[in-house]
Each structure stands twice: as structure tokens, then as C-alpha cells.
Backbone as a chain_set.jsonl record, in Angstrom:
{"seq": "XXXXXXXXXXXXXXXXXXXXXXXXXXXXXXXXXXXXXXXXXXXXXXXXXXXXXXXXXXXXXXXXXXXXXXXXXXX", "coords": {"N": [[16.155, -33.185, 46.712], [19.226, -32.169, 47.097], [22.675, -33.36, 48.423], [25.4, -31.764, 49.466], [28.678, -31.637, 49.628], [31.243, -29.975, 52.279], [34.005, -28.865, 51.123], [38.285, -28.781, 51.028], [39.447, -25.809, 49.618], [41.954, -24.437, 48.262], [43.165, -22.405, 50.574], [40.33, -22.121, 51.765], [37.143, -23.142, 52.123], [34.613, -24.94, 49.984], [32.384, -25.892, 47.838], [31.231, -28.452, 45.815], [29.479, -28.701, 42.771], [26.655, -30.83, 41.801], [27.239, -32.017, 38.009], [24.507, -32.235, 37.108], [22.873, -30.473, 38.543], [24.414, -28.236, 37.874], [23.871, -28.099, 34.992], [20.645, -27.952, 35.34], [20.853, -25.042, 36.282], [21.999, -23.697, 34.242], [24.977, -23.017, 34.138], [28.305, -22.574, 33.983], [31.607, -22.974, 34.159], [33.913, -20.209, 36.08], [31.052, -18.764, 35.85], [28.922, -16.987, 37.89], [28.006, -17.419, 41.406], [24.908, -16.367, 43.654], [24.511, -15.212, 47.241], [21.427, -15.486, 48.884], [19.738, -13.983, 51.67], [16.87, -15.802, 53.053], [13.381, -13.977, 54.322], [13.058, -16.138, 56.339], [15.216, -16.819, 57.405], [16.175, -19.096, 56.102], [18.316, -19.707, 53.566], [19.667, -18.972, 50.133], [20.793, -20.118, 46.887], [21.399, -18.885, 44.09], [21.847, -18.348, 40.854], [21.359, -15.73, 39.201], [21.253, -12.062, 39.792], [20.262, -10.532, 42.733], [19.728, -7.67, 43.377], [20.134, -6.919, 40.475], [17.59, -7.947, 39.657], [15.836, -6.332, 40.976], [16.461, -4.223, 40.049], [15.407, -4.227, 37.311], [12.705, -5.073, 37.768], [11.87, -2.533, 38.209], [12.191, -1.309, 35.947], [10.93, -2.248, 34.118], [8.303, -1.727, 35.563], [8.531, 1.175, 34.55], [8.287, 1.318, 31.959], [6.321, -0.138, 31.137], [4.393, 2.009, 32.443], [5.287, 3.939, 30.459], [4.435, 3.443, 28.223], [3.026, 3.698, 25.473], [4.961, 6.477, 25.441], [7.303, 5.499, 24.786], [7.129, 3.917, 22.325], [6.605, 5.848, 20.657], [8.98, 7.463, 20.621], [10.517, 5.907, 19.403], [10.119, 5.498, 16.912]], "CA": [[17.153, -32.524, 47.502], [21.095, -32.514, 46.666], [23.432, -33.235, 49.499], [26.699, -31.468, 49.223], [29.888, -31.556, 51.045], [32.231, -29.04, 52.035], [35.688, -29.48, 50.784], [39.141, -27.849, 51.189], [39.864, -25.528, 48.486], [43.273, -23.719, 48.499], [43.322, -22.22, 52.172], [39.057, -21.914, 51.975], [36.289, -24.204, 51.368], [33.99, -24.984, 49.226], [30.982, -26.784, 47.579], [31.228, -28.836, 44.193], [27.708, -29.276, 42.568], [27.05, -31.974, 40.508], [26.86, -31.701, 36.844], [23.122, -32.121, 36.953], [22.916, -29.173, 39.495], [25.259, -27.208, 36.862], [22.95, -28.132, 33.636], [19.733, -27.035, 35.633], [21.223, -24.006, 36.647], [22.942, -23.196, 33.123], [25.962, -22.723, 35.098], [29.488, -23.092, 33.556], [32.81, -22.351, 34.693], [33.548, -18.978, 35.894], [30.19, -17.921, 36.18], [28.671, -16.35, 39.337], [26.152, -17.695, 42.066], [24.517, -15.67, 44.814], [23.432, -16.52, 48.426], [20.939, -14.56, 49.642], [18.856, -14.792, 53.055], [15.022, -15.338, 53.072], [13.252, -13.945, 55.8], [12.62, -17.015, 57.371], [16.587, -17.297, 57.419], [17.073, -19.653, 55.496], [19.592, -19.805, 52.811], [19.162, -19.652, 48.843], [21.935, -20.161, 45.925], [20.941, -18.907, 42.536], [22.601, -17.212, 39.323], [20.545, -14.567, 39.296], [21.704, -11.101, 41.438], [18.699, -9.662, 43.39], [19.888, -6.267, 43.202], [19.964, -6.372, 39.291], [16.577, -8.312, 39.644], [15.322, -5.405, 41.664], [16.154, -3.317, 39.154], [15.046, -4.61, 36.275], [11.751, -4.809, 37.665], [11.168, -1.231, 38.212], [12.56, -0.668, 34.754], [9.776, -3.01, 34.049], [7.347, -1.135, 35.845], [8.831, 2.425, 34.045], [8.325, 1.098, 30.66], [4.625, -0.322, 30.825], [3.999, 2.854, 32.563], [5.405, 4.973, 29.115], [4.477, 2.281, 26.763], [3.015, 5.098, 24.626], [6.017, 7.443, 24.931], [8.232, 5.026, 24.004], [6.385, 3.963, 21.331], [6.373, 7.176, 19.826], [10.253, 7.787, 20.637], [10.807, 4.632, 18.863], [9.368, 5.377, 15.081]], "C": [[18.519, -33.096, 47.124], [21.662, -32.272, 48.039], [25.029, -32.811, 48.956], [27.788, -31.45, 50.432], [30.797, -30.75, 50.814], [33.726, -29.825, 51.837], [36.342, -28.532, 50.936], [39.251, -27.2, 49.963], [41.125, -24.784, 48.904], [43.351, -23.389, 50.03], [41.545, -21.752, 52.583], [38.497, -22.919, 52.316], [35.457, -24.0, 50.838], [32.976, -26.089, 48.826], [31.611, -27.412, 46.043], [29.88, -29.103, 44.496], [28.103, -29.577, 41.474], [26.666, -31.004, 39.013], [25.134, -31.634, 36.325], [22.324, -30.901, 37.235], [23.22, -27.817, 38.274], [24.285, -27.069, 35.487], [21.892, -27.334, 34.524], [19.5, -25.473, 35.996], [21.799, -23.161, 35.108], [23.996, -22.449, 33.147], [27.567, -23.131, 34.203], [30.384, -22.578, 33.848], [33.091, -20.846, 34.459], [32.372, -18.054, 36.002], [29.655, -17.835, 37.825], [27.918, -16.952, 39.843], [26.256, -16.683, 43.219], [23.365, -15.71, 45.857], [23.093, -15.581, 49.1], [20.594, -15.152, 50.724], [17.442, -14.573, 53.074], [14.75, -14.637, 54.825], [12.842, -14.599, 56.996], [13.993, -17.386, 58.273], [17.32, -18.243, 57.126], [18.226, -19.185, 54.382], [19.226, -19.71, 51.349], [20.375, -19.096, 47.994], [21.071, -19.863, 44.598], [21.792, -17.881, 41.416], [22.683, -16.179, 38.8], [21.183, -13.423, 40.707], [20.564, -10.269, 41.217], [18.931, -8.459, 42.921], [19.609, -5.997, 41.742], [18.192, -6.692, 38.852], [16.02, -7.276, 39.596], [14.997, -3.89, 40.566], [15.497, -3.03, 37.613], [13.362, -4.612, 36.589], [11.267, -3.207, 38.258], [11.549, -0.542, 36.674], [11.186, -1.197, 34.032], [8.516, -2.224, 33.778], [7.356, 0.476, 34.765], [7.828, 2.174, 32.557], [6.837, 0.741, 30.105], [3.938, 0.68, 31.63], [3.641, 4.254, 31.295], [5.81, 4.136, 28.309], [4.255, 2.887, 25.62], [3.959, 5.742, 24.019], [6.987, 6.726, 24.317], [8.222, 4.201, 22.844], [6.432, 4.812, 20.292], [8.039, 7.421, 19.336], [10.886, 6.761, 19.824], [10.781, 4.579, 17.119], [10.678, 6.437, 14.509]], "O": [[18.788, -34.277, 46.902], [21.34, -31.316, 48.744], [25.679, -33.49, 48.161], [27.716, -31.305, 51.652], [31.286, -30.552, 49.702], [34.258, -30.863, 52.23], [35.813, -27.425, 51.032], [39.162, -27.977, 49.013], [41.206, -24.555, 50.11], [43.662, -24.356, 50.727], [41.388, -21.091, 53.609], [39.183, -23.781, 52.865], [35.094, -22.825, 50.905], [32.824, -27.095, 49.519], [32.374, -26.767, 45.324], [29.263, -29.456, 45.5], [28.949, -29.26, 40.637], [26.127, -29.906, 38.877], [24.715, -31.055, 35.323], [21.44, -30.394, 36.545], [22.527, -26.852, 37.953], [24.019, -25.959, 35.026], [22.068, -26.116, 34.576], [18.443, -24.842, 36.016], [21.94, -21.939, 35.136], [24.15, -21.439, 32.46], [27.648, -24.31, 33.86], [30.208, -21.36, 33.895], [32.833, -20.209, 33.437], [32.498, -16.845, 36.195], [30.023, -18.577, 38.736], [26.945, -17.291, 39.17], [27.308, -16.234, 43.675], [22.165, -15.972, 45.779], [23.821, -14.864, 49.786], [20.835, -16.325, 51.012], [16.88, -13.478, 53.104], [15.376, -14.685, 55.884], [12.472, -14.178, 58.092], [14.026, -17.965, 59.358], [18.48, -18.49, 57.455], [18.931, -18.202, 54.61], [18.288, -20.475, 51.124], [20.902, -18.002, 48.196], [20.176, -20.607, 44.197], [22.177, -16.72, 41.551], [23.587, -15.664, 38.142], [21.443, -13.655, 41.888], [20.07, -9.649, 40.275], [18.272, -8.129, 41.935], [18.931, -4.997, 41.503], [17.571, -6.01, 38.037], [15.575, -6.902, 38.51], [14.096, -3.074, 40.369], [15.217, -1.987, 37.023], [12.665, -4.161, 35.681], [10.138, -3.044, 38.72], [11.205, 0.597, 36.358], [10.48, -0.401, 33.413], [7.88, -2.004, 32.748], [6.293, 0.859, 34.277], [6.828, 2.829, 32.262], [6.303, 1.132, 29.067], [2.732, 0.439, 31.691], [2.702, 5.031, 31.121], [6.907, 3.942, 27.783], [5.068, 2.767, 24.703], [4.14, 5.839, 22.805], [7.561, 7.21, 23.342], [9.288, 3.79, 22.385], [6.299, 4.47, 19.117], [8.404, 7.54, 18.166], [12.08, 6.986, 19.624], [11.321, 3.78, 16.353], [10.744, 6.751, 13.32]]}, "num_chains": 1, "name": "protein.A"}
């Protein structure tokens, strides 16, 4: 577990995460995080956006549905 502390940022606040945090994450300045809510209500930070998740796995699903056709469409 990482303990973080909020800090002031310009008229907000904010989180710094360590550089360890940042490597495991493959996180580098400028890039995005996003905090969803489980349904237990907790809390979760990750890099990854659900929504594109979401979509990606029904593209997923499309594709090993018309593995065939696109197979074919492919040559």
C-alpha cells in the first residue's frame, strides 16, 4: 500500500505519486489517469479508460465472431 498526501496545487489539490508508482504504471508527464467507482464504492486510479475498455472488448467479441469473414476480406 502507498500512502499519499493531498497537496495545494494552484487554487486545487492534488496527489503526487512516487516515481515507483509512475514506473509501475508506465505513467509519464502529461498522461491521463482515471478514477472510477467499484460497486462496493470504493475508489480505483488507473491509465486505462473503461469506456474505451468497454469498447474494445466488444470489438473483441465482433472479430472472433467474423474471424472467417475477415479472413477472407483480408487476402
Amino acid at each position: 500500500m502507498t500512502q499519499l498526501k493531498i497537496r495545494p496545487v494552484g487554487n486545487s489539490l492534488g496527489v503526487v505519486l512516487p516515481k515507483e508508482t509512475l514506473a509501475r504504471l508506465n505513467l509519464k508527464n502529461g498522461d491521463s489517469l482515471h478514477l472510477t467507482e467499484a460497486p462496493d464504492g470504493s475508489m480505483r486510479i488507473t491509465p486505462y479508460d473503461p469506456a474505451f475498455e468497454e469498447q474494445m472488448r466488444f470489438a473483441r467479441e465482433g472479430m472472433g465472431r467474423y474471424r472467417n469473414t475477415l479472413r477472407e476480406l483480408a487476402k
